[in-house]
N, C-alpha and C positions, 0 to 999 in steps of 0.2 A: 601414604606410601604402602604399596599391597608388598609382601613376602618377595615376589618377583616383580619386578616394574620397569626395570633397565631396555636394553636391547629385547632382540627377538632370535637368540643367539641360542634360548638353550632349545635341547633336541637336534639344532641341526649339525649334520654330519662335519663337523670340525675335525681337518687333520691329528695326530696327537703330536702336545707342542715339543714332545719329549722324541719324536721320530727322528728327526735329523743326527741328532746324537747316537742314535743307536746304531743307523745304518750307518755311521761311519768311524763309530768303534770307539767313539769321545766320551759315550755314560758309561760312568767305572762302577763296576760290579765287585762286590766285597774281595772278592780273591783278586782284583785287579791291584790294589792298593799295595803297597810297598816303603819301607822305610830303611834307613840307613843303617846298616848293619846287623839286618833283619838275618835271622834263623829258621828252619823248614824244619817241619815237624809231621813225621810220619805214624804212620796207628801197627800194631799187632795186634792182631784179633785172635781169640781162642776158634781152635780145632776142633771144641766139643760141646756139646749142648747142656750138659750138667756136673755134676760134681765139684772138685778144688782143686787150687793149681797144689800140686806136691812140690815142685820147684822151679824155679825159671831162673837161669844163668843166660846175665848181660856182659859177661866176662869178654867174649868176643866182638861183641856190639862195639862197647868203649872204646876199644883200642882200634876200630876202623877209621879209615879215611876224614876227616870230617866230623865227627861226631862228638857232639857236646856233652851229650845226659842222654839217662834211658832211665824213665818214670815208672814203677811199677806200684803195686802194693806195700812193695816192703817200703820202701822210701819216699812213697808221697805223703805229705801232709796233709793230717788230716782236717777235714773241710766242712763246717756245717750244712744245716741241710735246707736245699729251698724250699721255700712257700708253695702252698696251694694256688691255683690259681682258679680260675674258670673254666680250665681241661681237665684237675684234676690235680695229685701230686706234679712232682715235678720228676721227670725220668733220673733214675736210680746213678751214682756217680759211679762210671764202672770199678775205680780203683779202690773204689774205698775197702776191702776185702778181699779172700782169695777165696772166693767163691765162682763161681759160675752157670751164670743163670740161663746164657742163652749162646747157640752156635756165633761165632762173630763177634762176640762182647769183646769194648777194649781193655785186653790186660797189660798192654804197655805202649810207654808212645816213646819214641825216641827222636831225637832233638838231634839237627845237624846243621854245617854250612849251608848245602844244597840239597833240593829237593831230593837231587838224585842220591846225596850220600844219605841223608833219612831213609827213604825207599831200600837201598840195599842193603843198608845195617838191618832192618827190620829183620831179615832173611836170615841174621846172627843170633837172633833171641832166642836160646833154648828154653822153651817150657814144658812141662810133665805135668801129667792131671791124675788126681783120682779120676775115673769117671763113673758119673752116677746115670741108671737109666734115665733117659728125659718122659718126660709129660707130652703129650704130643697128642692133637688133632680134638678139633671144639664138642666131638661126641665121647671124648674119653671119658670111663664113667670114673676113671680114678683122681678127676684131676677138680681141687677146689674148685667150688661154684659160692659167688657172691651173688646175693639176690636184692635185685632193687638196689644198685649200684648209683644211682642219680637221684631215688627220692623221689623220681619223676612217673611211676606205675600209677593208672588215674583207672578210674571207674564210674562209670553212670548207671540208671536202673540194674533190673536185675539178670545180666545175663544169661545165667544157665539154664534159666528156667523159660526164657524166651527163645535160646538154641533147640529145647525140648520140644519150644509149641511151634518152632516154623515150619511151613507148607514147605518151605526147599532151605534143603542141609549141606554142606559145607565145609569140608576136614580134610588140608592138604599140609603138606612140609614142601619148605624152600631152602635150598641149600647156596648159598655164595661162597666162590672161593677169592683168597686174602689176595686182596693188590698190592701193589709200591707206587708211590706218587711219582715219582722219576721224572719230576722238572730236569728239563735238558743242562740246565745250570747245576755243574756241578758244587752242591754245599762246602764252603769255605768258609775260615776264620782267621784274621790277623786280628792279634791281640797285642798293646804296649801299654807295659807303666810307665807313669812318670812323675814324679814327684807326687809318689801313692796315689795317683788317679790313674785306672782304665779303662782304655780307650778300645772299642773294640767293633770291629768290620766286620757284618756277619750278618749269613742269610736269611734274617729274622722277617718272620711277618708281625710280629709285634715291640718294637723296640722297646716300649715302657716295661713290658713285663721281661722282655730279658733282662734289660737295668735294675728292674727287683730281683733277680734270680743270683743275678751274679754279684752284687751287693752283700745278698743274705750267705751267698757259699762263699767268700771269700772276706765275710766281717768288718766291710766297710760302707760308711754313708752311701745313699744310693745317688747322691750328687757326687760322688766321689767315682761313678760308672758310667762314659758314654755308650753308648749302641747307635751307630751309622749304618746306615742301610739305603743309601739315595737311589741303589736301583736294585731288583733280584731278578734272576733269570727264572720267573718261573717257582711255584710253592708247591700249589694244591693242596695246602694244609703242612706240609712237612715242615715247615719253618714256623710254625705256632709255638714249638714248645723250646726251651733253651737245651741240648742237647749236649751227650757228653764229651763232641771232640770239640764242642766250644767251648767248656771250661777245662779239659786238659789244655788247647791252647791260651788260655791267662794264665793256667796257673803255671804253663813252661816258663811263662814270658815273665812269671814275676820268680821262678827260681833261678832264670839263669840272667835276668837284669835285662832283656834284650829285649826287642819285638820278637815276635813268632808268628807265621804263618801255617796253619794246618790246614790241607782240602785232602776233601776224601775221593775215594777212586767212585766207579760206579758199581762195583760190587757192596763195596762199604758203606755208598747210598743203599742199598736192598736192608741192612742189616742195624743201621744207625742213627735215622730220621722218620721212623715209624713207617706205619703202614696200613692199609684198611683190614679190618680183620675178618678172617674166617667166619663165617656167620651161620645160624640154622632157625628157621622161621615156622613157627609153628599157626596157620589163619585157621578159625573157625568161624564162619562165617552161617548167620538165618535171615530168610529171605522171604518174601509172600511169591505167588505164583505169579505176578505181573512183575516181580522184580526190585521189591520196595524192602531194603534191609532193615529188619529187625533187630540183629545182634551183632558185634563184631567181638571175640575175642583174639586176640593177637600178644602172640609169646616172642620174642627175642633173643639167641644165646650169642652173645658174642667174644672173640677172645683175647686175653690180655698177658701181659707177662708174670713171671711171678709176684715180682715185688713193684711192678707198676701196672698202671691203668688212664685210659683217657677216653673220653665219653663217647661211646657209640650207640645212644639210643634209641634203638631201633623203631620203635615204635611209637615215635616221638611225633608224628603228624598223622596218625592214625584216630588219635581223638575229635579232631578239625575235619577231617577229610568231607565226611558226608554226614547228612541229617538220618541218624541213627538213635534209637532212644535207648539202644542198653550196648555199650562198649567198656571195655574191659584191657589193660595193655598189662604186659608182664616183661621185664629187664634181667637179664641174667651173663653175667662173667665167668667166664671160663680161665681159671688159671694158668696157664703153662710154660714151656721153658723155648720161650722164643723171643727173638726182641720184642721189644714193646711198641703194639700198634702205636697209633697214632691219627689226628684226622685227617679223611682225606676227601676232596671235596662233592659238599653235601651228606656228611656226617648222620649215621643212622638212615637219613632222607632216602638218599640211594637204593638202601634196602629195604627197606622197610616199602618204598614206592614199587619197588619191583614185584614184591609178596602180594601186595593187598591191589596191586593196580594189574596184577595179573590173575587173582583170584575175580576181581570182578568181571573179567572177560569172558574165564569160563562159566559164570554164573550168567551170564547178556546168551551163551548159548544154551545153558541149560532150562532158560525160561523162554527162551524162543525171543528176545528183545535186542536190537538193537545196540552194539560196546555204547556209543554215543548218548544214545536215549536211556540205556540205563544209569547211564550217570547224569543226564539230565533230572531224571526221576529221586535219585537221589541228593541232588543241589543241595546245597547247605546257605539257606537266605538267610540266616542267621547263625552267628560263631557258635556252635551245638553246647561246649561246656556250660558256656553262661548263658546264650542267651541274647545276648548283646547285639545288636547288629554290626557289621563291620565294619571297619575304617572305611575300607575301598573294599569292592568283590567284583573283576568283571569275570570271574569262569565261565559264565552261561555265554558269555558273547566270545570268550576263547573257543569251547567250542565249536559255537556255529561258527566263527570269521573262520576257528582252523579248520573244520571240515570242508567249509566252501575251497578256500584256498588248493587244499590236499585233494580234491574230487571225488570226497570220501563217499557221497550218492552215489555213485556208478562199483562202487564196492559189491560185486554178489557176495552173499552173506554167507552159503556154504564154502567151509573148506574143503581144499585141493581141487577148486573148481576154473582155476586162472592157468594156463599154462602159456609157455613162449621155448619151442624144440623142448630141450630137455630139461629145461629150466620149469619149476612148481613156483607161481607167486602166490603173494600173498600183502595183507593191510591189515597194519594194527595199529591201536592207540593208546593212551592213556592221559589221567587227568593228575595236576598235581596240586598240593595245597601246602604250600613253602611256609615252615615256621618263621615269625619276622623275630630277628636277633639283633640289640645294639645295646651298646654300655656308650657311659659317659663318656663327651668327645670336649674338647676346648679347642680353639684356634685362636691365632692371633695377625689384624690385619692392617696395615699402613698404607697411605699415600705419600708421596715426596712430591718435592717442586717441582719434577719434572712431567708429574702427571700421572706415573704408571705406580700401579698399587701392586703391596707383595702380601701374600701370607702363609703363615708358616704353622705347621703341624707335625707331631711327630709320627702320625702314617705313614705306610707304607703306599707307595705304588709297588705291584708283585706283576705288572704288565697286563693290569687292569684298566687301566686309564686313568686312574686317580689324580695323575698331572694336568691333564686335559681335562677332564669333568672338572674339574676346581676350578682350575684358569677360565672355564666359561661360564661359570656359576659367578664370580666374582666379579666376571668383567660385566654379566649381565647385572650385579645388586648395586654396581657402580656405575653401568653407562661407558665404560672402556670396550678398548677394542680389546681382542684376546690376547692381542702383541703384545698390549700394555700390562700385564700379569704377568707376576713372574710368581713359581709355588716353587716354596722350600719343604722337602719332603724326609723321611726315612732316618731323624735325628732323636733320640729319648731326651736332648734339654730342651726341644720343643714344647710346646706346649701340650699335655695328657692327649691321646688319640687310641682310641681300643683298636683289636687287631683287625689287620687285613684279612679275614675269613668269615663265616657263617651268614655270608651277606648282609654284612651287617656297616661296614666301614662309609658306602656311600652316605645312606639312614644318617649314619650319625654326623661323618663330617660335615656334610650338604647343614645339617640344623645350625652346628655349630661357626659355620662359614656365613650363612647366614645373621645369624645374630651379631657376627663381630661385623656385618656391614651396616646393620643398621645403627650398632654403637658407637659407628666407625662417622658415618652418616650424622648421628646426634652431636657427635663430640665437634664435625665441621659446622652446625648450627649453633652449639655453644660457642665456637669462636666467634661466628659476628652474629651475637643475639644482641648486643649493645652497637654493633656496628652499621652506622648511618650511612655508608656509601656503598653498605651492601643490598641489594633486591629482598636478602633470606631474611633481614633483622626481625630477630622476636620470630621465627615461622619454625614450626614443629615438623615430624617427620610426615603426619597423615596428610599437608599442607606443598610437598615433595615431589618431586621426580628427579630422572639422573637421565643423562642421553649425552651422548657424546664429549664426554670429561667436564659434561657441569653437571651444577645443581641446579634445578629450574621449577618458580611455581608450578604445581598441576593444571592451574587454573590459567596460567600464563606463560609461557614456554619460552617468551621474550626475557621474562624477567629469571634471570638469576645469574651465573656466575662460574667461572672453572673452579676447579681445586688448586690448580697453581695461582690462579690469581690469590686466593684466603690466605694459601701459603704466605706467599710474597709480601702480600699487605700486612701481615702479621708476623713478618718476622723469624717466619717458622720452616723447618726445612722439613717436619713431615710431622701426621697427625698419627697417633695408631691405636687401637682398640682390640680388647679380648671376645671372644662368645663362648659361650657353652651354651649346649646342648644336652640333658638326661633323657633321649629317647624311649627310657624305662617308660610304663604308662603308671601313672599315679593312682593313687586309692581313689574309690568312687565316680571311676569313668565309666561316662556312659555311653562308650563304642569299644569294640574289640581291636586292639591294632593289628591287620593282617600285612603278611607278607604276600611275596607272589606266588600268584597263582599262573598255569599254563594249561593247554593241550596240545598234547604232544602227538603228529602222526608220522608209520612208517611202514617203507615198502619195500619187500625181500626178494629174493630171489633166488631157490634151492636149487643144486644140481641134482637131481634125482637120482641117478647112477654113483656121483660122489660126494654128495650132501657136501658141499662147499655154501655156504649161507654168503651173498651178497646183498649189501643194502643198497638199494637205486635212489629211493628220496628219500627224505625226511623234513619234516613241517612241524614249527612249533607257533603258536597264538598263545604271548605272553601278553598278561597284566602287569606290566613294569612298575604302575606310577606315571608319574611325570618323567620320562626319557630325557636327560641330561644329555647324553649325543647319542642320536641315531645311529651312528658308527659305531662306535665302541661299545655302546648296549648290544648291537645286532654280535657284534663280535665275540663277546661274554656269552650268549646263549648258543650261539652255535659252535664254541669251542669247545661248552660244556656237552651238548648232543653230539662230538665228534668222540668227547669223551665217553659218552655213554655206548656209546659203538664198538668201543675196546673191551669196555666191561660188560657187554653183551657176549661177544662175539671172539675176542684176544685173550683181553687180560689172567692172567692167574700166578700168584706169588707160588713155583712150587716148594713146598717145604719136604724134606725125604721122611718117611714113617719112619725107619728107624733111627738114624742120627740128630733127624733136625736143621740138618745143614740145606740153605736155602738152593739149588739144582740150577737154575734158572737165572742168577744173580748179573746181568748180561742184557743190554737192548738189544744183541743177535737171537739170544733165546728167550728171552719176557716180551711178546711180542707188545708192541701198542701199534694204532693206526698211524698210517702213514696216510700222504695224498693222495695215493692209490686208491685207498680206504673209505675215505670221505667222496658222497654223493652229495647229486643235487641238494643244497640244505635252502629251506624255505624259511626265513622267522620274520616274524609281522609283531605287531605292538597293539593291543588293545588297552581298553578304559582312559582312566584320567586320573589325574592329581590324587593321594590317598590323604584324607583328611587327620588325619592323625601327626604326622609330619611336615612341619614349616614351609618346606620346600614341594613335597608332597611325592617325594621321590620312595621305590622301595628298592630291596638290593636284590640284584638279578644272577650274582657268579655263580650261582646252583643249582636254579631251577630245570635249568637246560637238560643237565644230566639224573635231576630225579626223577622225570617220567622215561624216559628215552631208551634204557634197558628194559621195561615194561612194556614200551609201546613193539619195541624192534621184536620180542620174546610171541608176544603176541600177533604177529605178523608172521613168526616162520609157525605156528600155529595153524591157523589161517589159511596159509601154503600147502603145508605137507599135512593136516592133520595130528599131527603128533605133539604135543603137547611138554615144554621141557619147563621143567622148574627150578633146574641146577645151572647157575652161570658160572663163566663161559660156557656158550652151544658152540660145543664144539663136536668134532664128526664122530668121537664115539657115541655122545650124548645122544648124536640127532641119531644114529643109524644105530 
């Protein structure tokens, strides 16, 4: 029995089995949940960016309509602190102290009947602050700087001295300004105790690690904390980390004996579930006269809050990118008094893609080469750190497939040489080289007598497909149809599953869904291995196949038997089996495990008279792996490039220089794209199976969006000549 052997199910375009539910409003989303004699719970947030509360009178609050409690500093309990995770600390509890660290911090939450009497009381909370001037904007020179914040600063040969000897030199800054994730689902929590167990609904993309969060802050067994999460409207990373209106709403729920409901507005999204952060990118780049890079140094500042941080390494796929023999990466934190970023998706990648994928652009003109052929020239046949050769690598064939596709030949090479009336076009690209990311996954998988097998994980689907690529993965390692799969999702007593992010969730679970099939698989040949009236008796799994709800020789397709039949004869009303998967790569491997890789193309379209930038296409040639569905892989890549089109061209968090306070807090004025926005989108699928992974799948939720700002930047280049390195390009920038 191969890895895959079932049907001929996976890759093709499979509806999601999770659709029917949603368009008709039946998949309950955490804030959807409700309980009987359930309480609403609203946030006040601070007016100022620094300083300490001097005082805050709930005198008025109390005695309103409705109103239960009103939690502040003075009278919340105090709460231990969470674990470390994989992002880092865990975000600061806002009440623990009357300090204030950041515009919009919670300093009090108040507890009521209804939504609406929470919401108005809020409006009663008198609070006074010292105020302290804030810390503000990632080039302050006054504001701490952490250096080598991840451990993660690497170096090969000797750069400086190779930047000295190159034929062609290279020294620009990159400026990004801070996004907000702004999944259209607005962040909720319903929180209940019950006989000292909680239970808690919430927009988590990792439920295992919020059930450690909230365990460790409220001193109780982590079996003693569920996290349900069967569906979310939407992440982008914001839901990675346990945040603090989901533990004010447990710890409402456990002071006033009741359920509690807290959801935040969409302002308090800007301020409360992180954000990407303000970045400044420093490339130094040596190159020979045909184009062949010698050195890459590359600097990162990005920023965090005072007393929290979460990993935005910017220069994190800079060492992988290209066959360079002296690179050099540098991390740095900038301190300040604003909430606490957080990741957003494709974390550092984004930026760090934007810098170095737009540096080599002007370098393909500076040598008189080709954007495409110079990064052909520079290919990476081998993973440059080690040495190694790679799992999988088809970049060379993303290219060529995505330049044919995009018509990138007919490209004149000089900019501002395309016009259409007043309109300046232009084409640009980039290449991407995707860190691959997975932690330990487990699954757990059954048949019953009826035939149809179920398995369960405590993953998230975040409207990835994770419902659907599982259901077809399982139906394919058993020989079911997809009907016959039912997946349990988004539960922490499930069985371990790392987060929904860093593309990393497919990688792992796909391994570990796998192995619970073939154990699943084993465990029905240990039932009739003594069994004379079975075809399988005594027959191992390499001796195997599955097709249509049997087990059947390889060698004989006649011979074997359903799964209800084993059942039945056996007395047994279902068989069931665990897998894991540690997708980590073990000591002494001798391949590199890669993630994906892409080329990305696109094409603009300037106003000349009012520099209005439109995007007409865009084309991506991704190395997936093995495509679990056609559909929902193509869907993941071009929602990520629609994303990258905001963050080109929209997006920007504004923060005010003098206060702090967020301006822009608003989908009327934080612009993202609409379907207005979004152009012809092209995305194809190159290579094969990646040898590293069972399944031989890689995770695709980010690739989309790490060349796609670079290629789009590169294109109004192209166009107009003019050259911008600060995203968003926006009309002062371009004019």
């Amino acid at each position: 029995m191969t890895a895959v052997s079932g049907g001929k199910l996976l890759g093709e375009p499979v509806d999601r089995v999770d659709g029917l539910l949603k368009v008709t409003g039946a998949a309950p989303y955490p804030s959807d949940f409700s309980y009987p004699d359930m309480a609403h719970a609203a946030l006040v947030q601070s007016t100022v960016a620094a300083g300490t509360i001097a005082s805050i009178d709930t005198g008025e609050a109390l005695v309103a309509p409705g109103v239960l409690t009103v939690i502040t500093h003075e009278n919340a309990p105090r709460l231990a602190e969470a674990p470390m995770s994989l992002l880092g600390p865990a975000p600061r509890f806002p009440l623990k102290d009357d300090r204030v660290l950041h515009h919009g911090q919670h300093v009090a939450v108040v507890v009521a009947e209804t939504p609406e009497q929470a919401r108005d009381a809020t409006r009663l909370v008198r609070v006074e602050y010292d105020e302290a001037a804030p810390v503000l904007g990632v080039r302050n020179l006054d504001a701490p700087v952490l250096t080598d914040p991840y451990g993660m600063e690497s170096g090969r040969g000797d750069v400086e001295a190779a930047l000295a000897a190159a034929e062609v030199q290279y020294d620009e800054t990159f400026i990004m300004a801070p996004e907000t994730n702004n999944p259209l689902g607005l962040f909720g929590t319903v929180a209940r105790w019950e006989d000292g167990r909680l239970t808690v609904h919430d927009c988590s993309q990792w439920p295992v690690n919020a059930r450690q969060n909230l365990a460790a802050v409220f001193e109780v067994p982590e079996e003693s904390v569920r996290v349900l999460v069967p569906y979310l409207g939407g992440g982008f990373g914001a839901g990675l980390r346990t945040w603090g209106h989901t533990i004010l709403a447990a710890l409402a729920a456990r002071m006033l004996r009741r359920p509690v409901k807290l959801v935040l507005t969409r302002p308090q999204m800007f301020t409360s579930v992180g954000h990407r952060p303000e970045s400044v990118q420093r490339l130094r780049i040596g190159a020979t006269a045909d184009g062949r890079l010698v050195a890459v140094d590359h600097e990162g500042t990005a920023t965090r809050g005072v007393e929290e941080m979460s990993p935005e390494p910017i220069t994190l796929a800079t060492p992988d990118a290209y066959a360079c023999p002296n690179v050099s990466t540098h991390d740095r934190l900038v301190a300040l008094n604003i909430p606490s970023p957080g990741a957003m998706r494709a974390p550092g990648h984004a930026e760090g893609g934007f810098a170095l994928e737009s540096a080599l652009d002007e370098l393909s003109y500076r040598v008189g080469v080709d954007p495409v052929e110079l990064r052909l020239r520079n290919y990476a046949a081998v993973h440059p750190p080690t040495g190694l050769p790679w799992s999988s690598n088809a970049l060379r064939d993303c290219y060529r497939v995505g330049a044919e596709r995009f018509g990138w030949s007919a490209r004149p090479p000089e900019p501002r040489s395309q016009r259409d009336g007043a309109w300046l076009v232009g084409q640009g690209m980039a290449g991407v080289t995707f860190t691959r990311w997975a932690t330990l996954c487990r699954a757990r998988m059954s048949v019953d007598r009826d035939g149809t097998a179920l398995v369960r994980s405590a993953s998230t689907d975040i409207g990835t497909g994770t419902y659907t690529i599982t259901a077809q993965l399982v139906a394919d390692l058993l020989g079911l149809d997809v009907e016959q799969v039912r997946v349990e999702l988004g539960d922490s007593d499930l069985p371990l599953a790392p987060q929904s992010g860093g593309s990393g969730l497919a990688l792992a679970l796909s391994g570990a869904v796998e192995d619970a099939a073939r154990n699943l698989l084993r465990t029905f040949l240990t039932t009739v291995r003594d069994d004379t009236d079975s075809p399988l008796a005594g027959r191992s799994l390499d001796e195997i196949a599955v097709a249509g709800g049997r087990i059947h020789l390889a060698s004989d397709p006649s011979a074997g038997e359903t799964y209800t039949a084993i059942l039945a004869r056996h007395g047994l009303d279902e068989l069931v089996a665990d897998g894991e998967r540690d997708p980590s790569p073990p000591e002494g491997l001798d391949m590199a495990p890669a993630g994906a890789f892409a080329a990305q193309f696109a094409e603009v379209r300037v106003h000349e008279e009012l520099g209005t930038v439109r995007v007409s296409r865009m084309s991506a040639a991704v190395d997936a792996g093995r495509v679990l569905n056609e559909k929902t892989a193509r869907s993941q890549v071009a929602g990520a490039m629609v994303m990258g089109i905001g963050m080109a061209l929209l997006e920007e968090t504004a923060f005010d220089s003098v206060s702090g306070r967020i301006t822009n807090a608003t989908l009327g004025d934080y612009l993202i794209p609409v379907h207005a926005d979004v152009p012809d989108l092209d995305v194809t699928f190159v290579g094969g199976p990646d040898r590293f992974n069972a399944v031989g799948v890689k995770g695709i939720g980010e690739v989309g969006i790490a060349g796609a700002p670079a290629a789009i930047a590169n294109a109004v280049y192209h166009a107009t000549g003019r050259r911008i390195r600060s995203l968003p390009i926006t009309l002062d920038r371009l004019l």
